[in-house]
C-alpha positions as CSV (number, residue, x, y, z in Angstrom):
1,X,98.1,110.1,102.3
2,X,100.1,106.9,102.5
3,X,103.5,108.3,100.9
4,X,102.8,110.8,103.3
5,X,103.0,109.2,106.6
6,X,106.4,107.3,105.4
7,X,107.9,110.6,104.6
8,X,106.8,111.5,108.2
9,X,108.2,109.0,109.9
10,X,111.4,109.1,107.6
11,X,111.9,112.6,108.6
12,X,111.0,112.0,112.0
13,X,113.0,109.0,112.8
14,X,110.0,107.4,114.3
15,X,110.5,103.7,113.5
16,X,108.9,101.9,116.2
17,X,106.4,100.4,114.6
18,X,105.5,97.1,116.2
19,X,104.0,94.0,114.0
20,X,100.6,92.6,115.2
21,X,101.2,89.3,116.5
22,X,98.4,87.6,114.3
23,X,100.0,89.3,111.1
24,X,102.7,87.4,112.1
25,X,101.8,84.2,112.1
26,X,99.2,84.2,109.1
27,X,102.7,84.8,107.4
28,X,104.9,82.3,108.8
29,X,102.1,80.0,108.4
30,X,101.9,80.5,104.9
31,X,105.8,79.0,104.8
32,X,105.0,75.9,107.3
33,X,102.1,75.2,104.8
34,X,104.2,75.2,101.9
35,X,107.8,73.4,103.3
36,X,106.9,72.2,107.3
37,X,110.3,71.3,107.5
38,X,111.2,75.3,106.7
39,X,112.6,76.3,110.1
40,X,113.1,73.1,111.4
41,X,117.1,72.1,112.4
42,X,117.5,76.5,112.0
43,X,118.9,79.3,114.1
44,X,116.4,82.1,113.7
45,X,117.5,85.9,114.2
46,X,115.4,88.4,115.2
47,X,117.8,91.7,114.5
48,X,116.2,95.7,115.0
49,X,114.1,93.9,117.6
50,X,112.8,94.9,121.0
51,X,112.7,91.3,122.5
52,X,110.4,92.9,125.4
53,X,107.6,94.3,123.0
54,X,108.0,92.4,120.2
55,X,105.8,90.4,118.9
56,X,108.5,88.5,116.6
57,X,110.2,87.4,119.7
58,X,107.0,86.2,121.1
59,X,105.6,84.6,118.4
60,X,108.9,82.4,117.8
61,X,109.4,81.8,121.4
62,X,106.1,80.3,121.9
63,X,106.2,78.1,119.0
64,X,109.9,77.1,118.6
65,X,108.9,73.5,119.2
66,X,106.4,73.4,117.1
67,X,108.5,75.3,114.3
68,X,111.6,72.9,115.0
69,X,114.1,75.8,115.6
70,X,117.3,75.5,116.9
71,X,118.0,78.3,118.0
72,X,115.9,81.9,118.4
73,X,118.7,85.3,119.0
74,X,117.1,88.1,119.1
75,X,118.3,91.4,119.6
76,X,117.8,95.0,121.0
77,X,118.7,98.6,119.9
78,X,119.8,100.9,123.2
79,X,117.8,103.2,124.0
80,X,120.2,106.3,123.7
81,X,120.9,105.1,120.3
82,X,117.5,106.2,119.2
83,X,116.9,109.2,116.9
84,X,113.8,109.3,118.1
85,X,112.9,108.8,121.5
86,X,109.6,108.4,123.6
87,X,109.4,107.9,127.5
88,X,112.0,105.4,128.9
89,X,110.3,102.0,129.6
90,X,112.2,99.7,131.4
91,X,109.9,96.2,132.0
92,X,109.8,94.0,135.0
93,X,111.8,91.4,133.3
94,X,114.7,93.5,133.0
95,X,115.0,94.9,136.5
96,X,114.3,92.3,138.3
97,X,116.7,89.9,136.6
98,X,120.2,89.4,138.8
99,X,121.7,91.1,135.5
100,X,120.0,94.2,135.8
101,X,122.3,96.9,135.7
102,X,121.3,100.7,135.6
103,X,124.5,102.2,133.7
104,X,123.8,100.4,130.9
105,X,120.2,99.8,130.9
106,X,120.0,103.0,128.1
107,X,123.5,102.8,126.2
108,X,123.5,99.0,125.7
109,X,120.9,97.0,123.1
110,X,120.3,93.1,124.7
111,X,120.2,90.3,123.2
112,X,118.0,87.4,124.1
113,X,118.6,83.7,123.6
114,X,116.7,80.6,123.0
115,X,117.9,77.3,123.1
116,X,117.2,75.1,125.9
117,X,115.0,74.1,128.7
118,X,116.0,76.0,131.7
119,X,113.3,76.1,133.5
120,X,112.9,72.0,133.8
121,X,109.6,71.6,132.6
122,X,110.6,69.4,129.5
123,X,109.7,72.5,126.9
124,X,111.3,75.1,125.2
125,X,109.4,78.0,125.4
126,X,108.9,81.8,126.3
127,X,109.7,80.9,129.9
128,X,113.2,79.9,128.8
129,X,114.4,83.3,127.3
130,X,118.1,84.2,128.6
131,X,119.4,87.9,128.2
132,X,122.4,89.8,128.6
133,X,123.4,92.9,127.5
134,X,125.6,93.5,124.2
135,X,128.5,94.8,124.8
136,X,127.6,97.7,122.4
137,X,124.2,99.5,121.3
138,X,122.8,96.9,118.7
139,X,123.0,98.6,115.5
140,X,122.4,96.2,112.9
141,X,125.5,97.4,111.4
142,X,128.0,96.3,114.4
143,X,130.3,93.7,114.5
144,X,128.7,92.1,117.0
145,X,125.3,92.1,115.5
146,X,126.8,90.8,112.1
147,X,128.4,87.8,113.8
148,X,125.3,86.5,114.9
149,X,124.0,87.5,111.3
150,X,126.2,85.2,110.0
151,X,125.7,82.6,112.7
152,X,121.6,82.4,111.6
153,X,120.1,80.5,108.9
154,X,117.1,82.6,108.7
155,X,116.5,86.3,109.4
156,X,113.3,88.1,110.0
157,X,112.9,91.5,111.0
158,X,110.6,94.5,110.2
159,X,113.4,96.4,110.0
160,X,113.3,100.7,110.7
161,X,111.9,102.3,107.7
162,X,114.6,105.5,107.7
163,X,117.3,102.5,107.7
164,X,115.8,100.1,105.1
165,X,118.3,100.8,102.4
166,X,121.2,100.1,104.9
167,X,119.5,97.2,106.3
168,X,118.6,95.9,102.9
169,X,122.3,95.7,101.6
170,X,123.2,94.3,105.2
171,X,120.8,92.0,104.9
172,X,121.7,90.7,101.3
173,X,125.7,90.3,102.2
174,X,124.6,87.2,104.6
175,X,123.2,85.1,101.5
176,X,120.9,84.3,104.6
177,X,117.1,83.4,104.2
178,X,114.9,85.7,105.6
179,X,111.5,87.1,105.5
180,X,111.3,91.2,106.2
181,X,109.0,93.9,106.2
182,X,109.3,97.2,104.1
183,X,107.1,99.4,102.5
184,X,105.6,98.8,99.4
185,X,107.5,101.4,97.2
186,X,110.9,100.0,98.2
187,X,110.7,97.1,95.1
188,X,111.2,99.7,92.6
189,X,114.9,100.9,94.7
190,X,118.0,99.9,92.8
191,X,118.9,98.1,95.5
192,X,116.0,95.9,95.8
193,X,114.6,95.4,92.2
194,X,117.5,93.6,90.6
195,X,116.9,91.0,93.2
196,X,113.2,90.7,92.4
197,X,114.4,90.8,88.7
198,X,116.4,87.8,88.8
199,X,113.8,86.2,91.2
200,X,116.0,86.1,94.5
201,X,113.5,87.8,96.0
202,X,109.7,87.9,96.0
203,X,106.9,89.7,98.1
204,X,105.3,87.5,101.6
205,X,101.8,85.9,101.7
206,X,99.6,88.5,102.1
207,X,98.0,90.8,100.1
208,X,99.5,94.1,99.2
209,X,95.7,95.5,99.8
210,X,94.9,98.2,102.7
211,X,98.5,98.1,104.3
212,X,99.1,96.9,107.4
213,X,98.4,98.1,110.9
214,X,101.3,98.3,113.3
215,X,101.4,99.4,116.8
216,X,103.5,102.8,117.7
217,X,104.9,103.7,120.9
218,X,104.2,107.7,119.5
219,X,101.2,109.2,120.8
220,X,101.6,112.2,117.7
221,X,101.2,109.8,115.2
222,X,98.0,107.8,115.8
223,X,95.3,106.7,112.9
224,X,93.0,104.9,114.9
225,X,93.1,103.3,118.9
226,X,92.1,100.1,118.9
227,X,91.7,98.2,122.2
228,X,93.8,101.0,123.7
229,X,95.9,100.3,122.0
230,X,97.6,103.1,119.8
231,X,97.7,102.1,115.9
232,X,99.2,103.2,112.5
233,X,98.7,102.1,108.8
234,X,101.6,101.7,106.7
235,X,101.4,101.0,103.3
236,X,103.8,98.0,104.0
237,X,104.6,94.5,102.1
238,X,106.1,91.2,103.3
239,X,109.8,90.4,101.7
240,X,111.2,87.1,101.7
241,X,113.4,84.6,99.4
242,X,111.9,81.8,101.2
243,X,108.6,79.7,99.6
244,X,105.2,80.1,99.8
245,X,102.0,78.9,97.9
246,X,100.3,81.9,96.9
247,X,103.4,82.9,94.3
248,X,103.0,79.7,92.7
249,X,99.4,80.7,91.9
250,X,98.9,81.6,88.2
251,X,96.7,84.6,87.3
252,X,93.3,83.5,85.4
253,X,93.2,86.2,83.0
254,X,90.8,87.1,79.7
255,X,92.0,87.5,76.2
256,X,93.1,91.3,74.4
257,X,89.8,91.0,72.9
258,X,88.0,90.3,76.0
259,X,89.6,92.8,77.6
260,X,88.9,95.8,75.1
261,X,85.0,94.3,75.3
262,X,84.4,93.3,78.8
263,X,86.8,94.8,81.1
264,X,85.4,96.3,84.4
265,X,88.0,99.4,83.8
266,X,87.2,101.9,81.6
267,X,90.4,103.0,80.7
268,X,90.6,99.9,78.9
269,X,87.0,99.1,78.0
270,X,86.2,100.0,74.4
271,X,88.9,101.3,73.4
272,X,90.2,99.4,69.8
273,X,93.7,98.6,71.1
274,X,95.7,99.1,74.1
275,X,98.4,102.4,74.6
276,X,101.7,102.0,73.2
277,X,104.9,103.6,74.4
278,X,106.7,106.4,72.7
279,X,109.8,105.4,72.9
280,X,109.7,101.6,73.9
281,X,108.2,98.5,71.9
282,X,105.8,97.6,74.9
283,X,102.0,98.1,75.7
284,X,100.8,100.1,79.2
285,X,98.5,97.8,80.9
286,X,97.2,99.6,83.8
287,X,95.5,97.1,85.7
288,X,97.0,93.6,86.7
289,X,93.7,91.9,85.7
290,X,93.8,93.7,82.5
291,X,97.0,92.0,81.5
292,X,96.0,89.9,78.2
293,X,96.4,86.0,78.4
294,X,97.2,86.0,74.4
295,X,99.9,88.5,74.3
296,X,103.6,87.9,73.7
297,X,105.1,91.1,73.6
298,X,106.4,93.4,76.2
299,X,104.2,94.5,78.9
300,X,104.3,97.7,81.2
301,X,102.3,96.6,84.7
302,X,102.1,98.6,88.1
303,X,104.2,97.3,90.7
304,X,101.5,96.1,92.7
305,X,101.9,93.0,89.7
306,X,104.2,92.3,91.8
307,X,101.3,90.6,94.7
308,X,100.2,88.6,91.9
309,X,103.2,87.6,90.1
310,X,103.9,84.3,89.3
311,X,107.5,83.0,88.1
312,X,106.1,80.3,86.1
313,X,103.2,81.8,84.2
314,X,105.5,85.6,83.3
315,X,109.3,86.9,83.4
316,X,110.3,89.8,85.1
317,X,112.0,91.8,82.3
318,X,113.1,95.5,84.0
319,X,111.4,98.1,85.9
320,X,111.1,102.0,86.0
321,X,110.2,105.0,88.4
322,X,108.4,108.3,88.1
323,X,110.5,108.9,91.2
324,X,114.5,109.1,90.1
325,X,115.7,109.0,93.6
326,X,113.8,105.8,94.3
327,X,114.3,104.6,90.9
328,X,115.9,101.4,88.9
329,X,117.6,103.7,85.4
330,X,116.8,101.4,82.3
331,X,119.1,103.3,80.1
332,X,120.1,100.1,78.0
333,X,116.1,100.4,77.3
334,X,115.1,104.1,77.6
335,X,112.3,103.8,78.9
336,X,110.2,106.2,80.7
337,X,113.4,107.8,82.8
338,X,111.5,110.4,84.1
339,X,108.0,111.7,84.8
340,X,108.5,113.8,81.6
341,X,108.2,110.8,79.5
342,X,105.1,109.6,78.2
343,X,102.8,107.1,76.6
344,X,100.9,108.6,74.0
345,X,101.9,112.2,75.3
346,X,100.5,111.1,78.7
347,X,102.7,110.9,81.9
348,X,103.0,107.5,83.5
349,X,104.0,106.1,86.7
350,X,105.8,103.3,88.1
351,X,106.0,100.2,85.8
352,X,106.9,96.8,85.9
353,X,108.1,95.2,82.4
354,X,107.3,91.9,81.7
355,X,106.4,89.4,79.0
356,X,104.6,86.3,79.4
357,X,106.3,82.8,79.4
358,X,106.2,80.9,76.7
């Protein structure tokens, strides 16, 4: 059901998923708790934004004292630019601002600045947003959204899902810091795992559990109304390269023993050893909490390891995919290329390898 709605609003186009303000800032928290200097002294950008909905653009608005920012851009994509398009909604901000101009209202994204008091009042805050319009339709990929990508120090976006590849390899050009959204199967894309591999990238605070709920503007594609308010779940994780507490956490796990004794699964409880690949010198551990404290070797892990990982305690080895398209190849290793490929003639899916630090 989840891989279903992404392939839905892949083949849709329907992107607009808007973040809930509290998921948010239980995020961003979880940096400020770990480094409270993190944003302080930065310029922030908030690309693939819509500065008037958003909640990113809120959220870092209202607290850019309190964060220490520099600077907050944030920008817009146009409106005719849009593969997939709902009812026109122009806000009160826009139109009544001495800018305001119809001919470009639809053709031209905006971008929105934050950076001094304007108002008077001896605060920085929401009230002191100024917008103009780009002078194109502010596609990530424009020259004029890439200068101010390389003007930020930190970039944080949920970025369309249809474009995450693209944004992806944008995003990892600038060298920038950031902290992004994407949906959980995207760690196993070639573009992305080799990052993770070589730990230059790592998954947010919270837990890959239940998804996330997002707000979208398409009345077709409702799970559940909440406040009236219109609501999807994504099977979605936080990305980031910045710090946080949780991945320094170590996991408290039992011994091979304990596990083939006591383990609540019972794919693993009483059996006399755990599976073996065919053709790779690894063991299949199923379950994260399954993984054995007192084994050295090899270890194939679902990705979801990856919520639990911790660079100190195990080392990220390689990674394959049941899904070829979506796939990192091991063919140095030969490991499971392909769902025809088994362990102990049984097909397998996605797998993290491994092996615990010593």
């Amino acid at each position: 059901m989840a891989n279903d709605k992404l392939s839905k609003a892949k083949k849709a186009k329907n992107d607009e998923f808007y973040t809930q303000y509290h998921d948010i800032e239980r995020e961003v928290t979880a940096y400020v708790e770990y480094d409270p200097n993190v944003f302080r002294g930065k310029t922030v950008l908030l690309p693939c934004d819509d500065p008037e909905w958003s909640n990113f653009t809120r959220y870092f608005a209202q607290n850019f004292e309190r964060l220490g920012l520099k600077k907050l851009i944030s920008t817009s994509y146009a409106y005719d630019s849009k593969k997939h398009k709902g009812p026109v909604q122009l806000t009160l901000f826009e139109t009544e601002s001495p800018q305001f101009d119809a001919s470009k209202t639809q053709s031209h994204g905006k971008i929105f600045v934050l950076d001094r008091d304007t108002t008077g009042d001896g605060r920085i805050n929401i009230d002191d947003l100024e917008w103009r319009y780009l002078e194109g339709d502010g596609d990530f990929r424009s020259e004029e959204v890439s200068r101010l990508r390389d003007e930020a120090d930190i970039i944080i976006t949920n970025p369309p899902f249809s474009l995450f590849r693209k944004f992806f390899n944008w995003l990892m050009e600038s060298n920038k810091y950031f902290i992004m959204i994407g949906n959980k199967s995207c760690v196993t894309y070639k573009e992305v795992f080799p990052f993770i591999r070589e730990n230059r990238l790592w998954t947010g605070r919270k837990e890959w559990a239940g998804g996330m709920w997002f707000e979208t503007k398409d009345p077709n594609d409702v799970d559940k109304v909440i406040d009236g308010v219109n609501m999807k779940n994504v099977p979605s994780v936080w990305l980031t390269n910045i710090e946080h507490g949780r991945r320094h956490q170590p996991l408290q796990l039992m011994t091979m023993e304990e596990n083939l004794k006591y383990s609540k699964h019972k794919k693993i409880r009483g059996k006399t050893a755990y599976d073996h690949y065919d053709n790779y010198d690894a063991i299949e551990v199923p379950y994260t909490d399954a993984i054995p404290s007192d084994y050295d070797g090899v270890m194939g892990v679902p990705i979801s390891f990856l919520d639990k990982y911790c660079p100190e305690q195990f080392e990220i080895l390689d990674a394959n995919s049941y899904r070829k398209y979506e796939s990192v190849p091991i063919k140095a290793h030969g490991l499971i290329k392909d769902k025809d490929s088994s362990i102990n003639g049984k097909a397998k899916y996605a797998r993290i390898l491994i092996r615990k630090k010593k």
